[in-house]
Each structure stands twice: as structure tokens, then as C-alpha cells.
C-alpha positions as CSV (number, residue, x, y, z in Angstrom):
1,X,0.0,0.0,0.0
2,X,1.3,3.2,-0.7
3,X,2.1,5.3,2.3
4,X,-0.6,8.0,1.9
5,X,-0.1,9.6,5.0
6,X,3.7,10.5,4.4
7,X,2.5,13.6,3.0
8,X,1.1,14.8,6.9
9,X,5.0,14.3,8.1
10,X,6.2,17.7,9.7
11,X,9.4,18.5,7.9
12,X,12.1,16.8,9.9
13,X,10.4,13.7,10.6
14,X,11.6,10.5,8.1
15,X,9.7,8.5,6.3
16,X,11.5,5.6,8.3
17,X,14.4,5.2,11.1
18,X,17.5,2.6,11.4
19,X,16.8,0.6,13.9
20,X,20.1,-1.3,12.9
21,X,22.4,1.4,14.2
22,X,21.9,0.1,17.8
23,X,22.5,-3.9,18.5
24,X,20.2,-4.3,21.1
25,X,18.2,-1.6,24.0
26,X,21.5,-2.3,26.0
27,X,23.4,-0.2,23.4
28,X,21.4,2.5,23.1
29,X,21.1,2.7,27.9
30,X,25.0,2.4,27.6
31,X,25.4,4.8,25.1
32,X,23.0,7.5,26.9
33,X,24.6,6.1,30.8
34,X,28.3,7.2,29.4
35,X,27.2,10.6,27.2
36,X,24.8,12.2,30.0
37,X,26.6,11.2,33.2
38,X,26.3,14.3,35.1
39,X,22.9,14.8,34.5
40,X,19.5,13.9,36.4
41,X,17.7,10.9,35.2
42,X,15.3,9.8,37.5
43,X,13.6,12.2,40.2
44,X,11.2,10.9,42.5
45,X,10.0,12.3,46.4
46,X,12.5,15.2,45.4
47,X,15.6,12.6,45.7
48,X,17.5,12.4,42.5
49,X,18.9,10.0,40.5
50,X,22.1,11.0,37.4
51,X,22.5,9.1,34.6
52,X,26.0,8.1,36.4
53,X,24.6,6.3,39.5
54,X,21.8,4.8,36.9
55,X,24.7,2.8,35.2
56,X,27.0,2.1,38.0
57,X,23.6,0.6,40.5
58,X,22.3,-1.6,37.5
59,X,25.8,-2.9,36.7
60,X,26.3,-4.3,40.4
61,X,22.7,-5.2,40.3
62,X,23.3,-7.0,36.7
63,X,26.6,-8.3,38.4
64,X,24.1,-9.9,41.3
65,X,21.7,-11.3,39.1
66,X,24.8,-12.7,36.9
67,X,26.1,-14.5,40.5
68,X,23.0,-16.4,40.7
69,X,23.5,-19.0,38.3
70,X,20.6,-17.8,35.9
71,X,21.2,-18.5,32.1
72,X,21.1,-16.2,29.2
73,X,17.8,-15.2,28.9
74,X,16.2,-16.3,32.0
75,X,13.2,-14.3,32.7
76,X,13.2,-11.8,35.7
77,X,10.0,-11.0,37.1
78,X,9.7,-6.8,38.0
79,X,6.3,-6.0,40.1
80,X,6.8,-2.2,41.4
81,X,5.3,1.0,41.1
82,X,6.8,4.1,40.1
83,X,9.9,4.7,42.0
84,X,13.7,5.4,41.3
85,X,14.4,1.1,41.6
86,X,12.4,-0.1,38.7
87,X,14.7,1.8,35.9
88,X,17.7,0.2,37.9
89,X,16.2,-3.2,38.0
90,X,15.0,-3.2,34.7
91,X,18.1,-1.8,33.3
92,X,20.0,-4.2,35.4
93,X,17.7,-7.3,33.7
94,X,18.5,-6.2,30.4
95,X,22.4,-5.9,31.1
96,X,23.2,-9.2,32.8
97,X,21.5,-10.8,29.0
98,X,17.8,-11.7,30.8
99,X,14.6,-10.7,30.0
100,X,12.1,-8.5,32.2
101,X,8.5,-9.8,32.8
102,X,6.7,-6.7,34.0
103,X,4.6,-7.4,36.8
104,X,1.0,-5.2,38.1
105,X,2.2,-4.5,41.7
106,X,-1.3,-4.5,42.7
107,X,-2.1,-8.2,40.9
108,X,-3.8,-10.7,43.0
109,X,-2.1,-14.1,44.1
110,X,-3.8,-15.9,41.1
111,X,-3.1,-13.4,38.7
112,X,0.7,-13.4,39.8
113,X,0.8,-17.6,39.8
114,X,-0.2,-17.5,36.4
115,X,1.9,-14.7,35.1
116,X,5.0,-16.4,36.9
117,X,4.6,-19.9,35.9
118,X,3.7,-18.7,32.5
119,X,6.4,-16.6,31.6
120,X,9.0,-19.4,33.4
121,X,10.6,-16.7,35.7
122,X,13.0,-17.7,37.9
123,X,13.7,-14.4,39.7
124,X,11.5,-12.0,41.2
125,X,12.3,-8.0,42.2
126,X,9.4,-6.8,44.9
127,X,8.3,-4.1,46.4
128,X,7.9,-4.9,50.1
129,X,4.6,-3.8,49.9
130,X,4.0,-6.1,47.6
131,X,5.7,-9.2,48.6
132,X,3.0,-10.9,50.5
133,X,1.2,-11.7,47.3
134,X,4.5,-12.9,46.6
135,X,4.6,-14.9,49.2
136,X,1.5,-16.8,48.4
137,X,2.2,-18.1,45.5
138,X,6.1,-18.8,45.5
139,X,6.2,-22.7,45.6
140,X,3.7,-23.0,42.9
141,X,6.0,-20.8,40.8
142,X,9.6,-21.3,39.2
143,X,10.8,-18.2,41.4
144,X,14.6,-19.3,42.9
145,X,15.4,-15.8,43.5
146,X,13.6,-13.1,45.3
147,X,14.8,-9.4,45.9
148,X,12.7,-7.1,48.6
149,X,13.1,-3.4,47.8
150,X,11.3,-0.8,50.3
151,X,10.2,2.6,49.7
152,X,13.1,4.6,51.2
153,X,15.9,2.4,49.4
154,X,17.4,5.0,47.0
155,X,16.0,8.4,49.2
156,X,19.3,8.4,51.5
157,X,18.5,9.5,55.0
158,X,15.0,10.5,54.1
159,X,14.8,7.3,53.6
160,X,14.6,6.0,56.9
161,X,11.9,7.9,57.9
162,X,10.5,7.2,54.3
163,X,10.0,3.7,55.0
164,X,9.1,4.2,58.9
165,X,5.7,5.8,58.0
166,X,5.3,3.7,55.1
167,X,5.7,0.6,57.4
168,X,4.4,1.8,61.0
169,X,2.5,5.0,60.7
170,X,0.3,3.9,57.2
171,X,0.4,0.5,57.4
172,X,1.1,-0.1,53.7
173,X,3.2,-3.2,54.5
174,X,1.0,-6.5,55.2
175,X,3.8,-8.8,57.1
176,X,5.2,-11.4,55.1
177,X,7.7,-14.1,55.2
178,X,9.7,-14.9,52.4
179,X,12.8,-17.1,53.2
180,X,16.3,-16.9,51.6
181,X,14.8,-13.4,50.1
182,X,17.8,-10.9,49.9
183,X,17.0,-6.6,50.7
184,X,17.5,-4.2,47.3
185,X,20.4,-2.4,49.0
186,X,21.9,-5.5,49.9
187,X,22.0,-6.9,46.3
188,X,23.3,-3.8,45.2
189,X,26.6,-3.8,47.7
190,X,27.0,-7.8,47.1
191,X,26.4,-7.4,43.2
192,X,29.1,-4.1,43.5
193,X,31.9,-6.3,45.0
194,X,31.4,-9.0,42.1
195,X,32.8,-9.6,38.3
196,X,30.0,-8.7,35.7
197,X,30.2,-11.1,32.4
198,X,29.1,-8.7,29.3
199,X,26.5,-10.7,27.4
200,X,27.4,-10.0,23.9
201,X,23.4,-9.0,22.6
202,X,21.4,-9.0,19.9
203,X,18.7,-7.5,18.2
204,X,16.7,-10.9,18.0
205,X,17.1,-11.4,22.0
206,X,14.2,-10.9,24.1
207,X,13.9,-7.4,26.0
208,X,11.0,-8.0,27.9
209,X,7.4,-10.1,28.4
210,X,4.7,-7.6,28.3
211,X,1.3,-9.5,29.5
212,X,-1.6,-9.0,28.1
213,X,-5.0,-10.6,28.2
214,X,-6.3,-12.6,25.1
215,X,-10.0,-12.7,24.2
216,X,-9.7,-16.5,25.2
217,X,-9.4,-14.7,28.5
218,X,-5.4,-16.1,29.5
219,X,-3.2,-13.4,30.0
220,X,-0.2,-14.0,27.2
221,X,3.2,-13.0,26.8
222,X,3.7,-10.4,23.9
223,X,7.4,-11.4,22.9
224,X,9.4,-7.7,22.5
225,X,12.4,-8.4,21.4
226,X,15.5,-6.1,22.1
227,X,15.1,-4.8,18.3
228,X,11.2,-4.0,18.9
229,X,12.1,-1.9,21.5
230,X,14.6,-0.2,20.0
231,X,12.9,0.5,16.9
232,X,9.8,2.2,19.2
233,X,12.0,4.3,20.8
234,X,13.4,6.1,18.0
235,X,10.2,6.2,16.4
236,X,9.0,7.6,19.4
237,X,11.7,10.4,19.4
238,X,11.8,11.2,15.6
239,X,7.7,11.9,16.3
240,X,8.3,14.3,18.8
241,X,11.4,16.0,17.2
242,X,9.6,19.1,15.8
243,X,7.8,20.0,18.8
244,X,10.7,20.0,20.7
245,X,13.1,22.3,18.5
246,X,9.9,24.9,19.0
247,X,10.8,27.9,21.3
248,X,11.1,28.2,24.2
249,X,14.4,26.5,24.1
250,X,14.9,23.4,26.8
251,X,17.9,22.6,27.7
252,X,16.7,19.1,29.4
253,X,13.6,17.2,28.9
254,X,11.4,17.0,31.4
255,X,8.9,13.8,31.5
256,X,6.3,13.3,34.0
257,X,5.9,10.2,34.4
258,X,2.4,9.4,36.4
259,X,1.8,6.2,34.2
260,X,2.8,3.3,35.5
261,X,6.3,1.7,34.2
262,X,5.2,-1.8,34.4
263,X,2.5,-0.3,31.7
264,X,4.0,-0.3,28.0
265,X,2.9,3.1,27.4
266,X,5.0,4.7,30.3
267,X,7.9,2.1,29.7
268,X,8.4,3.5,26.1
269,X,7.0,7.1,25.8
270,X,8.3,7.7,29.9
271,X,11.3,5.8,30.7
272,X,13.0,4.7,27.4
273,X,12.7,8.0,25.4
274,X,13.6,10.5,27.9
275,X,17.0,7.9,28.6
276,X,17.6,8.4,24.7
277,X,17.1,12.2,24.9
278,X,19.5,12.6,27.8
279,X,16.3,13.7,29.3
280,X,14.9,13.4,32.8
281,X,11.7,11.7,34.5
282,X,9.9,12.9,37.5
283,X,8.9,9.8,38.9
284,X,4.8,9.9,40.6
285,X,4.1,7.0,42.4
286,X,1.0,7.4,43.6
287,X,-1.0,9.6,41.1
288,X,-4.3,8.6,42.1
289,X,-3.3,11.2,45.1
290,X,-4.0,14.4,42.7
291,X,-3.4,16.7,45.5
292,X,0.0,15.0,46.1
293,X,0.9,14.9,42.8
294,X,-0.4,18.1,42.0
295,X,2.1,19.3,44.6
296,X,5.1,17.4,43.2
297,X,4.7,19.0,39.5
298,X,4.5,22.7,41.2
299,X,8.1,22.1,42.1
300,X,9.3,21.0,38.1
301,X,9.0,22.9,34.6
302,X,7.8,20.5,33.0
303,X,7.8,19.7,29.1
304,X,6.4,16.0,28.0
305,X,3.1,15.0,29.7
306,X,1.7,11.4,28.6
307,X,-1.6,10.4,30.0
308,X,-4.6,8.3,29.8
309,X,-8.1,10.4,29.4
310,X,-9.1,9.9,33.3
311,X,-5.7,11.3,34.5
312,X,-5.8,14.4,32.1
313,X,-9.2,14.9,33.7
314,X,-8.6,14.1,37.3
315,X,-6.2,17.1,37.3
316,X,-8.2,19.3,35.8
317,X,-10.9,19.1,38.2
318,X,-8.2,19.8,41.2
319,X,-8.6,23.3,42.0
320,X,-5.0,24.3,42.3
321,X,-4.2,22.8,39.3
322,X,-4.5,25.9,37.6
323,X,-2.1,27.3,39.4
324,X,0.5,25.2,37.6
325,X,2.8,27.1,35.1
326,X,3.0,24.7,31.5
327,X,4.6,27.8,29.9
328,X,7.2,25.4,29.2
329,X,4.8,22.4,28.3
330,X,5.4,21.0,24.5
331,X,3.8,17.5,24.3
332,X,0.9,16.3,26.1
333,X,0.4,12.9,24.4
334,X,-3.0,10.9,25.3
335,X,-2.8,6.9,24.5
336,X,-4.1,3.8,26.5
337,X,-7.9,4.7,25.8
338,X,-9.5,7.1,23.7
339,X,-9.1,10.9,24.7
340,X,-12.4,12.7,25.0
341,X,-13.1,16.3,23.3
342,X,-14.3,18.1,26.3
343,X,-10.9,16.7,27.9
344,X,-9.1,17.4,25.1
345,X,-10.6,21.1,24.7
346,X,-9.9,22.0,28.3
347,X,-6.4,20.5,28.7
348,X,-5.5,23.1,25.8
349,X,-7.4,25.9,27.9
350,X,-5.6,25.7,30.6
351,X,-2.1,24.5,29.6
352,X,-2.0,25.7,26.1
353,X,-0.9,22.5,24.9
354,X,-2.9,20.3,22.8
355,X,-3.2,16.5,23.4
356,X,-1.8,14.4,20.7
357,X,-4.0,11.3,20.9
358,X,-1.9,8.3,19.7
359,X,-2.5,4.5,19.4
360,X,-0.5,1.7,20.3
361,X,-0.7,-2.3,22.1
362,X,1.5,-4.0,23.7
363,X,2.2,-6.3,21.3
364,X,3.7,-3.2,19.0
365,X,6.1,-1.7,21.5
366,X,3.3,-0.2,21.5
367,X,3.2,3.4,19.2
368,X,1.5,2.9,16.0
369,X,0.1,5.7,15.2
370,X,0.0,9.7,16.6
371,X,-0.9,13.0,16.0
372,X,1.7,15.1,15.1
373,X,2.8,16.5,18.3
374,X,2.9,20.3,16.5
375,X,-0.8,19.6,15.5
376,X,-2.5,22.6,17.5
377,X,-6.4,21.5,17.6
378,X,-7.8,18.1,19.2
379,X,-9.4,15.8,15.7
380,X,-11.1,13.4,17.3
381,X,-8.7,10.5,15.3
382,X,-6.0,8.2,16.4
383,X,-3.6,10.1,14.2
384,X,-1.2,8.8,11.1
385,X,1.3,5.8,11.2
386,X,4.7,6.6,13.0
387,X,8.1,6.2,11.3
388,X,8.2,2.4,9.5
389,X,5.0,1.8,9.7
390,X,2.4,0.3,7.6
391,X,-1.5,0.3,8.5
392,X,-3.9,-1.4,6.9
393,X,-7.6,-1.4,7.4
394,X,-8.9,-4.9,6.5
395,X,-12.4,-7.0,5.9
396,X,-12.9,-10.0,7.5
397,X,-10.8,-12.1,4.8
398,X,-8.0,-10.1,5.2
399,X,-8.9,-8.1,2.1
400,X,-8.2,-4.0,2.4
401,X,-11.3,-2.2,2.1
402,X,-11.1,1.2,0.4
403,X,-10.6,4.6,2.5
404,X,-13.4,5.7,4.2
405,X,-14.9,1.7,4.9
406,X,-14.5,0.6,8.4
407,X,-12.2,-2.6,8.9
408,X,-10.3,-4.2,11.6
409,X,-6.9,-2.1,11.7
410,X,-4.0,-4.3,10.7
411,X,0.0,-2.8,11.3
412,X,3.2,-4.0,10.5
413,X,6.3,-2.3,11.4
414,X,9.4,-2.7,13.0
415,X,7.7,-2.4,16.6
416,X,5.4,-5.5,16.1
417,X,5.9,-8.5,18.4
418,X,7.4,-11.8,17.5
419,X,4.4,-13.4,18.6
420,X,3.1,-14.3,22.2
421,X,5.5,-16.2,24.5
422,X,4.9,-20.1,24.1
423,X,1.7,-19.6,22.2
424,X,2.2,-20.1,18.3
425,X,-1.5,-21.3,17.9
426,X,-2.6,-17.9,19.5
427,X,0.6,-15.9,17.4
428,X,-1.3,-17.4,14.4
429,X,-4.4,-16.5,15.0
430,X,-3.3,-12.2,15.1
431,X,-0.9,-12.3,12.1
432,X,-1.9,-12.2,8.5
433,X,-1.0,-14.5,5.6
434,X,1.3,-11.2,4.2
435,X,2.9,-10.3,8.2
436,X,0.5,-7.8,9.4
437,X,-0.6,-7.9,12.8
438,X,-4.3,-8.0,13.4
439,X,-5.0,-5.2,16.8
440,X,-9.3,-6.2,16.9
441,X,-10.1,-2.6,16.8
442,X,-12.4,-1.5,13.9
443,X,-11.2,1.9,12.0
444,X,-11.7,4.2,9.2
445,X,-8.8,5.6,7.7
446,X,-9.6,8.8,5.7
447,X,-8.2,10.0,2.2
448,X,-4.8,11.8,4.1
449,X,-4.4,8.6,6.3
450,X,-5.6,9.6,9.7
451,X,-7.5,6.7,11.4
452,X,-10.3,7.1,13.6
453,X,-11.1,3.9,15.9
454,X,-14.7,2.9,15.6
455,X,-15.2,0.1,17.3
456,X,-13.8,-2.9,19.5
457,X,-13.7,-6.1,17.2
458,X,-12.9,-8.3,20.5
459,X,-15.3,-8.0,23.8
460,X,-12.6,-6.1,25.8
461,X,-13.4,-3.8,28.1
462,X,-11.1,-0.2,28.4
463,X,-11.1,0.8,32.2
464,X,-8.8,4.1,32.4
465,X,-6.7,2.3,29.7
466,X,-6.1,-1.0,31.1
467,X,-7.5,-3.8,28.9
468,X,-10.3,-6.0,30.7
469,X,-11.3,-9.2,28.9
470,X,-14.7,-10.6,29.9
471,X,-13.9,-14.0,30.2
472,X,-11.4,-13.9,33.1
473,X,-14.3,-12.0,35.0
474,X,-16.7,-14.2,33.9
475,X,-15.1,-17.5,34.7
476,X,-14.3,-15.6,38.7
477,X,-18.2,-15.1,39.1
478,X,-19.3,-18.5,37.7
479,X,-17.1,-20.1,40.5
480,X,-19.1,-18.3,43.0
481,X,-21.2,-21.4,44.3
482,X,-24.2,-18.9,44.0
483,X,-24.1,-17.8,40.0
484,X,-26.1,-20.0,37.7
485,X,-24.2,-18.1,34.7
486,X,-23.0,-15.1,33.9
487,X,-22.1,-12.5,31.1
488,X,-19.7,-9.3,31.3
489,X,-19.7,-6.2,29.0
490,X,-18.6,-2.6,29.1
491,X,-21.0,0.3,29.5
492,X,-19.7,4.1,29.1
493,X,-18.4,5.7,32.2
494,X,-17.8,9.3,32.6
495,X,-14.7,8.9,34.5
496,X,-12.8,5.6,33.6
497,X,-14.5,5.8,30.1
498,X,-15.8,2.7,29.8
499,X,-17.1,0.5,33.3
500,X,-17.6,-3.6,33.7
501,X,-21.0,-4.5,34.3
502,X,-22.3,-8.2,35.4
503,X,-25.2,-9.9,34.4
504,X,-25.8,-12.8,36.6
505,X,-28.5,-15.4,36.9
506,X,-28.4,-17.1,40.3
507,X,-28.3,-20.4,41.8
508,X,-29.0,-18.9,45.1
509,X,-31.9,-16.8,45.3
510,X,-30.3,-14.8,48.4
511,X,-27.5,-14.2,46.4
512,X,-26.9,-10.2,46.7
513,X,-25.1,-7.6,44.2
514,X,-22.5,-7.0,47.3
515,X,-21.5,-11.0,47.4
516,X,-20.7,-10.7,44.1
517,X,-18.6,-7.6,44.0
518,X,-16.7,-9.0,47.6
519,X,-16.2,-12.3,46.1
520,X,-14.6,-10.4,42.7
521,X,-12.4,-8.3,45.3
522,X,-10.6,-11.7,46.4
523,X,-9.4,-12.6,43.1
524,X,-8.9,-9.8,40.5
525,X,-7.2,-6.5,40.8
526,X,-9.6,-3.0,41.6
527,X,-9.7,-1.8,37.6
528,X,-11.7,-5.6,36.8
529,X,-13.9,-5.8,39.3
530,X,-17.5,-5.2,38.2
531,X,-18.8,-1.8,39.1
532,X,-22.4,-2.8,38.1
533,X,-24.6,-5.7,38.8
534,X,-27.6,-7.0,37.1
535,X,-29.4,-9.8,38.0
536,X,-31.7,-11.9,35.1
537,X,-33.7,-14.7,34.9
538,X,-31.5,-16.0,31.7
539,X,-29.6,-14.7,29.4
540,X,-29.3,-14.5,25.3
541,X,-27.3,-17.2,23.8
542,X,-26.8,-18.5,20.2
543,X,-28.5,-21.9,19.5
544,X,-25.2,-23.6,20.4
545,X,-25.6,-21.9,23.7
546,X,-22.7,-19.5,23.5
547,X,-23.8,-16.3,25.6
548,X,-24.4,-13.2,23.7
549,X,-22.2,-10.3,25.0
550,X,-23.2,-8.3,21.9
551,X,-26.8,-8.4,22.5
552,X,-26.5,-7.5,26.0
553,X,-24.6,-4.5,24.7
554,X,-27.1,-3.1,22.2
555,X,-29.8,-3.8,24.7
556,X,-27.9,-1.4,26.9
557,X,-27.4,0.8,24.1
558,X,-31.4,0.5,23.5
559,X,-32.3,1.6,27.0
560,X,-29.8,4.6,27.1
561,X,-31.4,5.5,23.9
């Protein structure tokens, strides 16, 4: 297909980028460790981390990990928030030749068995308050090795009392016991006294196991390699080359980073790009705390601000965060789920800045396509393909259907997967006959090659830009001992954009909305839980007795009507 959209490019951006000129993700840290040494990479609770301490902590770390005994390409398991010792872990992964599996901190025990035993990790770095879910599931799991970081590990004397109020005064750290596990800081001063082996990389090695769910419900592996990665990044940072030469002049990039890093949104548009612009990212690890945060981004100039719709409008409805100077602001870039107008409309009120609205997966690394980040009204559409990148809007057969038809989008590119980890039925099922990757969303893509998402091919559910997939929620209620069957859909939500409804036909006629919801609680993280309930007598099924999510939908669609 001829690359209609080329014509949109802002001059400076090219047609394609060279992925080849870095070997693997490794080069391209190293490379940014050794040229921005002096300056700050990582900020978070006002403690700051330079590009210098960043390579010398993941090298003992990398060193540590070596000392273990794991092979080449073990998987390492990563399950914190946002704070300064997940880019030293991760980076420390990568170096010592394994592969990170990132990890939801706030996953529940089965959700964490699975994602362990699936993804064959043998090593696991925690958060403390995360390591009694940890704890549960260890000997069902491959897990060998297990590192316990705390809150105040890289904060220096703050530190202390860091972790005092995070452990005494709030509680946040249910007790756990987790023999032969080894402390974060201790790893780092055993790892610093030991001889690091420098895996000799390549582009075809795996970087990282990015989970997500499948519409068979089973969380899978998308395979990133080191060379998927890579090629993101500079996609990435060609995209947003125009915007930044704009005046006013910056003389370091400022990222906030409020997604979280496990998430590959923030791990490539966060992390990874502001390491390869020498740039610097203000770590938030809490930001459902908008007063907090608020408070953290009065002390910064800021200039790169990704974000799903709900944060961009959480914010906004702070009262003080109008008092926030973005006279510095360039790119505010909106991904994850779609961005809404009167979000859109405001956000440029008030900051000046216009949200780019992009679109991505994790199984692409995950930027497809974006505005242009100079683009200075909101349109509504997903944007054109980035840098070596091929969209293709497709009918059912696999045929392209002409502009202006709605398809399923299909992408190839550089960024795209090698398929899901240990899954080829399910890798053959998303990639076309020619290499495209199937994403099961439905677009139109217009005469100058801006797509706008129409609808959800699949039955997943987008809560605040996490992916929700019915059938894990489903088969939690069915094993309640008081659900006859049950169905799950989305329904709009003002805040999280889209919300998981329930409809439940019961075994037990006492059998309450509440039981349900508590009995979800136990076993699935907040975001998947079911904020409605509705109880039927049956429910619609085809006349092989498969339920019918889609009528449920347009009935609800009906009603609202």
C-alpha cells in the first residue's frame, strides 16, 4: 500500500528510522549512561537519581543477578510502582542478558501464579509492599530468586523515615515471610563487590514479556524483542522531534511520568525515550493522590506530559491545578484509551498545549500511530502511522477495504511483536498471511491517512486504559457457588470511560449484588472488578448456547437510547 499519509509528516520527521544502528536496547542505555553522566535521570519524592549512579547501580545489580546462576535469557520478574528502583532493575535485567516480565504491583495471588509460571521466571524483584502476594504463590512458581526493595531504598537518609511511615504510621506493609529473600540495598553492595560477564546481545534477543490478556481470556506473553524496542523508541523520538526544536528553548527534557512503568505506554514514551534524549523523568508514584501529585509538579518545569483520558481529567478538576505554570509544556500525548473532546478542549485551555492522541498495544512496543505532536487543535482521530510503519484497514478475509470503509486495523512495522511467548496457535491467530498484525479494533482511515477507531472487534473492556477481557471475569463469578451463569460487557463511564457490568443469573436466590462484588475483590485487581450488577432470569445465547455479549450490549445501548 502506498504510504498516503507520508504527506502529513512535519518537515524533519523520516519517512522511516534505522533501527540497525543500535545492536540491542542495552546499546542505546549504555550509550546514553556514558554521554549524559552528570545529569539527572530519575527524580522521585524530590531525591534524585544522574545518569552516572543509573549505570553504575544496575551494573552491580546486573553483576548480582549474573552470581546467581541464571542463564542467558532467563526471565526476571519486576512487580513495582513508580519509583527510582524499577529503571535500575529493569536496566540491570536487560544488562546481565535476561529478559524483564513486568509485573501489576497490585495483581492478585492468582493473577501473579499464572503470570509467573507462564512466563518461566525464575527471579523475582518486589516491592515490600507487595511481597506478601508474593509470598503466596512462591512454591507453585519457578521463582529461585527473590529481591525485597522498600520505599526509602534509594531516598538516603530521608529514607529511613520514608519507610518508617510507610511501614508503621500507614500501614502499607502486610507482614510477610519470604525465606532466603535478599533486601534491594543488599543486592546492590553484594552485586558491587562481584565480576559482571558482558552478554554479547542481539537485536533478535528478548527485551521484555509484556502480559496482556487474550480474548480467550489467558493473560499472554507479547514477545518484545530487544530490536522492537529499540525501533519504538526512535520512532518515538523522531515523532516528537519538531515539537521540541519549538521555542522556548529546553535545555533538558522533562517527562512526567504518572503512568505506571510496568505499563507499556510509560515504559516507552516515559522511561525509554527521555533515557535516549539525555532527558529526565519525574517519577509519581502514587497519582491517584492528585493533591499530592499536583504538589510534586509545582516544584518542576515541566515539558512531556503522557496520560490516559481519566488522569488528564482528574487534574483538571483539582482546583489548584490551575495554578501550575506549562509555559514550558510542548507535548501532552493521550494513549491507552480514547481521549475525550471536552478533555481534550480543556487541557488546551488551561495549559496551552494540545493533546496528541496516539495509538498503540503492547504487542507493538506499543506506538502505532500519533498526531503530530505540532498539531494545535484536538481531531477526534487516532492520528497517522509513525516512522516504518504500515497500517492497513482490512475486511474480514483479510482483504483491504477502500478509504473511508471501516475494517479491523492491521499494522506491520518494525515495533510489532514476535508473537506471544509459548503460544504459536494464539501468534497465528493475530498475524496475517502477508505479516500484518491483526489489533481487533475497527477503524476508518480517511483520504490523508488519519485513522479514527470505531469500534472494539474483540469483547474487551477499556477501564482508564487498562485492557479487561470478559472471560477472566466471567469465569471468577461462575465459581461463586451462588451464580447460575453469567455474562460481562462494558457500558460508558464518565470517569474511567468505559465501566464492567455483570449480568448474573443465580443459583441462590439470596445471592446479593455486594457478594458478588466482595467475592470479585478476592481474586482480580480493583480496575476488573464489576462496578455494576444486574441480575436476570436468563440470558441470550446462540443456539449452540454460546452467551451473547453483543446483544446485551445493544440492549444497553437501546435503553440509554
Amino acid at each position: 500500500m502506498e504510504r498516503i499519509w507520508l504527506k502529513q509528516y512535519p518537515p524533519g520527521v523520516p519517512a522511516d528510522i534505522e533501527p540497525t544502528q543500535y545492536a540491542s536496547l542495552v546499546d542505546l542505555l549504555e550509550e546514553s549512561f556514558a554521554k549524559f553522566a552528570d545529569r539527572k535521570a530519575f527524580i522521585c519524592m524530590d531525591k534524585a537519581i544522574t545518569y552516572r549512579d543509573l549505570d553504575q547501580m544496575s551494573l552491580a545489580l546486573a553483576a548480582y543477578l549474573q552470581g546467581r546462576g541464571l542463564q542467558r535469557g532467563a526471565r526476571v520478574a519486576v512487580m513495582m510502582p513508580n519509583v527510582l528502583q524499577y529503571p535500575v532493575a529493569t536496566a540491570a535485567v536487560l544488562r546481565a542478558g535476561f529478559a524483564v516480565v513486568n509485573v501489576n504491583p497490585l495483581y492478585t495471588p492468582r493473577e501473579l501464579e499464572h503470570q509467573l509460571k507462564d512466563s518461566g521466571a525464575e527471579a523475582i524483584i518486589v516491592l515490600e509492599n507487595f511481597a506478601h502476594t508474593v509470598e503466596q504463590v512462591i512454591a507453585k512458581t519457578p521463582v529461585k530468586h527473590v529481591i525485597v526493595a522498600s520505599m526509602g531504598d534509594l531516598l538516603g537518609f530521608k529514607g529511613v523515615i520514608v519507610n518508617l511511615v510507610v511501614r508503621r504510621v500507614k500501614k502499607m506493609v502486610p507482614a510477610f515471610a519470604l525465606p532466603g529473600a535478599v533486601s534491594f540495598n543488599d543486592a546492590l553492595a553484594a552485586g558491587r563487590g562481584q565480576t559482571f560477564n558482558k552478554p554479547k546481545l542481539s537485536p533478535g534477543d528478548v527485551a521484555f514479556l509484556q502480559y496482556t490478556g487474550g480474548t480467550t481470556g489467558v493473560s499472554k506473553g507479547a514477545t518484545l524483542l530487544h530490536r522492537n524496542i529499540v525501533a519504538n523508541v526512535l520512532q518515538n523520538d523522531a515523532w516528537l522531534q519538531p515539537a521540541l526544536a519549538q521555542p522556548p528553548h529546553v535545555e533538558q527534557l522533562m517527562i512526567v511520568c504518572a503512568l505506571p512503568l510496568y505499563h507499556i505506554f510509560a515504559l516507552t514514551a516515559c522511561y525509554l525515550l527521555a533515557v535516549r534524549a539525555g532527558g529526565c523523568n519525574l517519577l509519581i508514584p502514587n497519582p491517584r493522590d492528585i493533591a499530592g501529585f499536583i504538589k510534586e509538579l509545582a516544584k518542576y518545569q515541566v515539558n512531556s506530559f503522557p496520560a490516559v483520558n481519566t488522569l488528564y481529567n482528574g487534574l483538571m478538576h483539582h482546583p489548584d491545578f490551575k495554578k501550575l505554570d506549562f509555559s514550558k509544556l510542548k507535548i501532552s500525548n493521550g494513549g491507552g484509551m480514547a481521549v475525550q473532546r471536552p478533555v481534550a478542549e480543556q487541557w488546551k485551555a488551561i495549559t496551552g498545549c494540545s493533546i496528541a492522541e496516539g495509538y498503540g498495544l503492547s504487542e507493538t512496543s506499543p506506538t502505532l500511530t500519533c498526531n503530530t505532536a505540532t498539531n494545535a487543535e484536538f481531531n477526534g482521530t487516532i492520528g497517522i502511522p509513525v516512522p516504518s510503519t504500515y497500517i492497513s484497514i482490512r475486511d474480514d478475509e483479510g482483504n483491504e477495504v477502500p478509504l473511508g470503509q471501516p475494517g479491523e486495523i492491521c499494522a506491520k512495522g518494525p515495533q510489532v511483536m514476535a508473537g506471544y511467548w509459548n503460544r504459536p496457535e494464539e501468534t497465528a491467530k493475530v498475524m496475517t498471511a502477508d505479516g500484518y498484525f491483526r489489533t481487533g479494533d475497527i477503524g476508518i482511515m480517511d483520504e490523508k491517512g488519519y485513522t479514527k477507531i470505531v469500534d472494539r472487534k474483540k469483547d474487551m473492556i477499556l477501564v482508564s486504559g487498562f485492557n479487561v477481557y470478559p472471560n477472566e471475569i466471567e469465569e471468577v463469578i461462575a465459581s461463586h457457588p451462588g451464580v447460575l451463569e453469567c455474562a460481562v460487557i462494558g457500558i460508558p463511564d464518565a470517569k474511567s470511560g468505559e465501566a464492567v457490568k455483570a449480568f448474573v443469573v443465580k443459583k441462590d436466590p439470596n445471592l446479593t449484588a455486594e457478594d458478588v462484588i466482595k467475592f470479585c475483590h478476592e481474586q482480580l485487581t480493583g480496575y476488573k472488578v464489576p462496578k455494576h450488577i444486574e441480575f436476570r432470569t436468563d440470558l441470550p445465547k446462540t443456539n449452540v448456547g454460546k452467551i451473547l455479549r453483543r446483544e446485551l450490549r445493544d440492549q444497553k445501548k437501546a435503553q440509554a437510547a
